[in-house]
C-alpha positions as a LaTeX table, in Angstrom:
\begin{tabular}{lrrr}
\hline
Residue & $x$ (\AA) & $y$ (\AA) & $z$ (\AA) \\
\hline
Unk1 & $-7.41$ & 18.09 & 112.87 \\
Unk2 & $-8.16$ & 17.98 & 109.12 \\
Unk3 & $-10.84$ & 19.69 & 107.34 \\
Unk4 & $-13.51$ & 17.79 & 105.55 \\
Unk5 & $-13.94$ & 19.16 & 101.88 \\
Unk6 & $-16.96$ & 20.49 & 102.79 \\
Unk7 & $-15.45$ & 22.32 & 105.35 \\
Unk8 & $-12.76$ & 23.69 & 103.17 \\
Unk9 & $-15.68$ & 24.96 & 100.94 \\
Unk10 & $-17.26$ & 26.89 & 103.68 \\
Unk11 & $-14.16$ & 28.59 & 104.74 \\
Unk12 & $-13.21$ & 29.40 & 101.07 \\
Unk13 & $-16.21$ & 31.72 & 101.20 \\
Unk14 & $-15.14$ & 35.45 & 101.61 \\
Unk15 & $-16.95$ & 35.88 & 105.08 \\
Unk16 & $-15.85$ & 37.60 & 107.76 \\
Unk17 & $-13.90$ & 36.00 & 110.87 \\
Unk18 & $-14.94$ & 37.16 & 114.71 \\
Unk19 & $-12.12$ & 36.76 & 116.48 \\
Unk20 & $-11.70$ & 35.94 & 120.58 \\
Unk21 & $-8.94$ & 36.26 & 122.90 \\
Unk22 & $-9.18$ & 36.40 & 126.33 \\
Unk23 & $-8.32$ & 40.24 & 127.91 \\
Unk24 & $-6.15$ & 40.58 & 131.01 \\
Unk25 & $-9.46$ & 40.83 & 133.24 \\
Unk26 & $-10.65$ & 37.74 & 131.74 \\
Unk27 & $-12.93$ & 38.96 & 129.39 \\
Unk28 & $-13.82$ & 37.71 & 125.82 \\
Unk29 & $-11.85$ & 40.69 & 123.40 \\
Unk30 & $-14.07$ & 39.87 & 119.96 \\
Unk31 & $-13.06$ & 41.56 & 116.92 \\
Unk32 & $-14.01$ & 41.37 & 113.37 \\
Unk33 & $-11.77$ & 40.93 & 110.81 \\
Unk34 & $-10.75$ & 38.79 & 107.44 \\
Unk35 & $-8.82$ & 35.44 & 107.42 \\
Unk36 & $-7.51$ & 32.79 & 105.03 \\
Unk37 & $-6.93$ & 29.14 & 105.16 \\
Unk38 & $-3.56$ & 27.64 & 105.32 \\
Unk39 & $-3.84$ & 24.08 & 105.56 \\
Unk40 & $-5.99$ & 22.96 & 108.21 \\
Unk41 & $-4.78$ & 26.65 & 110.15 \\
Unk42 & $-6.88$ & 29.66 & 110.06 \\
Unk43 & $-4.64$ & 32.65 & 109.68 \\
Unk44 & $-5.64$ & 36.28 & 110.63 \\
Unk45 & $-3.25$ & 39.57 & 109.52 \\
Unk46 & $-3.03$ & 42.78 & 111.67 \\
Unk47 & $-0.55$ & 45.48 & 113.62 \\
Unk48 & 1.87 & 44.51 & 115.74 \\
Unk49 & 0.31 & 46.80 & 118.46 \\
Unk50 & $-3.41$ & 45.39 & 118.85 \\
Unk51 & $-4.85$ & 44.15 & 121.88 \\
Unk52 & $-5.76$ & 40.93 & 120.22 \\
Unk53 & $-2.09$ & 40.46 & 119.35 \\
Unk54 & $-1.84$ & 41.36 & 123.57 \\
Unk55 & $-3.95$ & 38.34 & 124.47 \\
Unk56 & $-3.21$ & 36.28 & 122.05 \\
Unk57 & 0.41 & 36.47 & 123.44 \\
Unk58 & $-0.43$ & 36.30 & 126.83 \\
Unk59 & $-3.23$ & 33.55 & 126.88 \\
Unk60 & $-2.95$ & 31.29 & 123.49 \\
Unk61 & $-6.21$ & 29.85 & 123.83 \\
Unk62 & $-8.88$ & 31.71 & 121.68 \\
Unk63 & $-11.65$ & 31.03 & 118.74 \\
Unk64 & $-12.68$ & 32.15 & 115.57 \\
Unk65 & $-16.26$ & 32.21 & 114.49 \\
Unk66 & $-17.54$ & 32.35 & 111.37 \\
Unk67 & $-21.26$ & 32.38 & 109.05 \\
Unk68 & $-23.94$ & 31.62 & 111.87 \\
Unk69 & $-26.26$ & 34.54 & 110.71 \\
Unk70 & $-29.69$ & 33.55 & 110.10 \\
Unk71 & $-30.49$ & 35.76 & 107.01 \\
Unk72 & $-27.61$ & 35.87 & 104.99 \\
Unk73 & $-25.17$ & 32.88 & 105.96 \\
Unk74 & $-27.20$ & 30.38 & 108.02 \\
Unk75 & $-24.77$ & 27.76 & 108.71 \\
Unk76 & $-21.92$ & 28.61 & 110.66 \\
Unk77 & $-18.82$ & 27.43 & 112.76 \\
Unk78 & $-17.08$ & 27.99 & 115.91 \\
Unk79 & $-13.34$ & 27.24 & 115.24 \\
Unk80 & $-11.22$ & 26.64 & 118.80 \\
Unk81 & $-7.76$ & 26.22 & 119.17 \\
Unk82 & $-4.49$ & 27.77 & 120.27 \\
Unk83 & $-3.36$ & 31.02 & 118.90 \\
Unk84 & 0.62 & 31.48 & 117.71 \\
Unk85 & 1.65 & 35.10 & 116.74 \\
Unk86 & 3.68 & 35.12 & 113.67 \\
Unk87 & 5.98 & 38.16 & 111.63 \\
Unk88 & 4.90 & 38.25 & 108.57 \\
Unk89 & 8.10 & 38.74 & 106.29 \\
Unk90 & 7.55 & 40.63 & 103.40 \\
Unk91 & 3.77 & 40.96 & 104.45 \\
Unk92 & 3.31 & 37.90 & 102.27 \\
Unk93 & $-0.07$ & 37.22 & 104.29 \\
Unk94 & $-1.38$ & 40.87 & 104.29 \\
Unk95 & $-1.05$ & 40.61 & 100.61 \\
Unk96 & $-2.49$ & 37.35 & 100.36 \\
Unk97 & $-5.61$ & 38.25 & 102.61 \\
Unk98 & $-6.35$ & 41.79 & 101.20 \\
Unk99 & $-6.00$ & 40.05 & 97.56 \\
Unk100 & $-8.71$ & 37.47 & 98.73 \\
Unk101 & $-11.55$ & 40.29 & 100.17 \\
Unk102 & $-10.54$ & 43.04 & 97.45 \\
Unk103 & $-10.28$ & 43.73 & 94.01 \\
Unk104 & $-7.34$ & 44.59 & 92.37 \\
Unk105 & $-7.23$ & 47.75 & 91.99 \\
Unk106 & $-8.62$ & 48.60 & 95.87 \\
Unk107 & $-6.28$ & 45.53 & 97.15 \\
Unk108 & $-3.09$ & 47.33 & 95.41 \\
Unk109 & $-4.34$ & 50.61 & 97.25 \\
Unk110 & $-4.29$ & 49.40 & 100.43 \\
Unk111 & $-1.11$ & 47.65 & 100.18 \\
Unk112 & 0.52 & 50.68 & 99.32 \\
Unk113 & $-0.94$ & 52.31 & 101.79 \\
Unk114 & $-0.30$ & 49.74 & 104.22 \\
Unk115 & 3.27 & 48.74 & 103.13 \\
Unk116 & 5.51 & 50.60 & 106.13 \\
Unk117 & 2.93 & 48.91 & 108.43 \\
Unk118 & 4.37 & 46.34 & 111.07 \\
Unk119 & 2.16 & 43.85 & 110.74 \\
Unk120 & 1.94 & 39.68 & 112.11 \\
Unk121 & $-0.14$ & 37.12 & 111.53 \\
Unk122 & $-2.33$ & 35.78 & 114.48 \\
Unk123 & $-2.51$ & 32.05 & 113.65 \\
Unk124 & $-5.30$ & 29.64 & 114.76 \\
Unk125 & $-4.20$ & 25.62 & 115.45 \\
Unk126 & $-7.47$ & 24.37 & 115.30 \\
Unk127 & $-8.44$ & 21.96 & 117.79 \\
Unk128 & $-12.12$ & 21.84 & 117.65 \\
Unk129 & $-15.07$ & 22.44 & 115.45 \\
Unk130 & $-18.69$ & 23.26 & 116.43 \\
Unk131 & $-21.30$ & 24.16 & 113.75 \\
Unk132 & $-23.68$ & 27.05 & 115.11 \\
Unk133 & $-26.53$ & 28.04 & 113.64 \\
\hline
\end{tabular}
């Protein structure tokens, strides 16, 4: 799948990503948390040790949602696909993502804060787009 260009706009905006994996029960696990783009890919960053990072192993099938909310981002998108857990060497993407949401000074913070962390990326092949509302 490629992204339009006014796609690409949309998910250039600094909004915030609701992730969904599938729990061992069979119930939707939906998290909040911040992505980036890479490519056509939507790419999430987070411990090693999370339940998403759980189902996402276990069941690759999952969705990211994004904008949808009537009074502050009215257009929105459902994003499905499969989901491929990733290390993240040198936390290049934990940098990358914190770096898009934060400031400088607050994004160099965290980092340090965050920099014995053992993080991976939680990657989303898109395979279908629906706009919500």
């Amino acid at each position: 799948m490629t992204f339009s260009q006014e796609l690409i706009a949309f998910l250039d905006q600094k909004l915030i990503a609701r992730l969904a994996t599938i729990d061992d029960e069979g119930y939707p696990h939906v998290v909040p948390l911040w992505y980036s783009r890479d490519g056509d890919d939507l790419v999430i960053m987070t411990d090693r040790e999370t339940r998403k990072v759980h189902n996402a192993r276990v069941r690759s099938k999952g969705a990211i949602q994004l904008g949808g909310t009537p009074d502050t981002e009215p257009i929105g998108y459902l994003f499905q696909g499969d989901l491929i857990v990733e290390d993240d060497p040198d936390h290049f993407w934990m940098a990358s993502i914190t770096r898009r949401y934060e400031a400088k000074a607050r994004a160099d913070q965290l980092l340090e804060e965050w920099k014995e962390d053992d993080t991976v990326v939680i990657r989303l092949k898109v395979r279908k787009t629906v706009r919500v509302f």
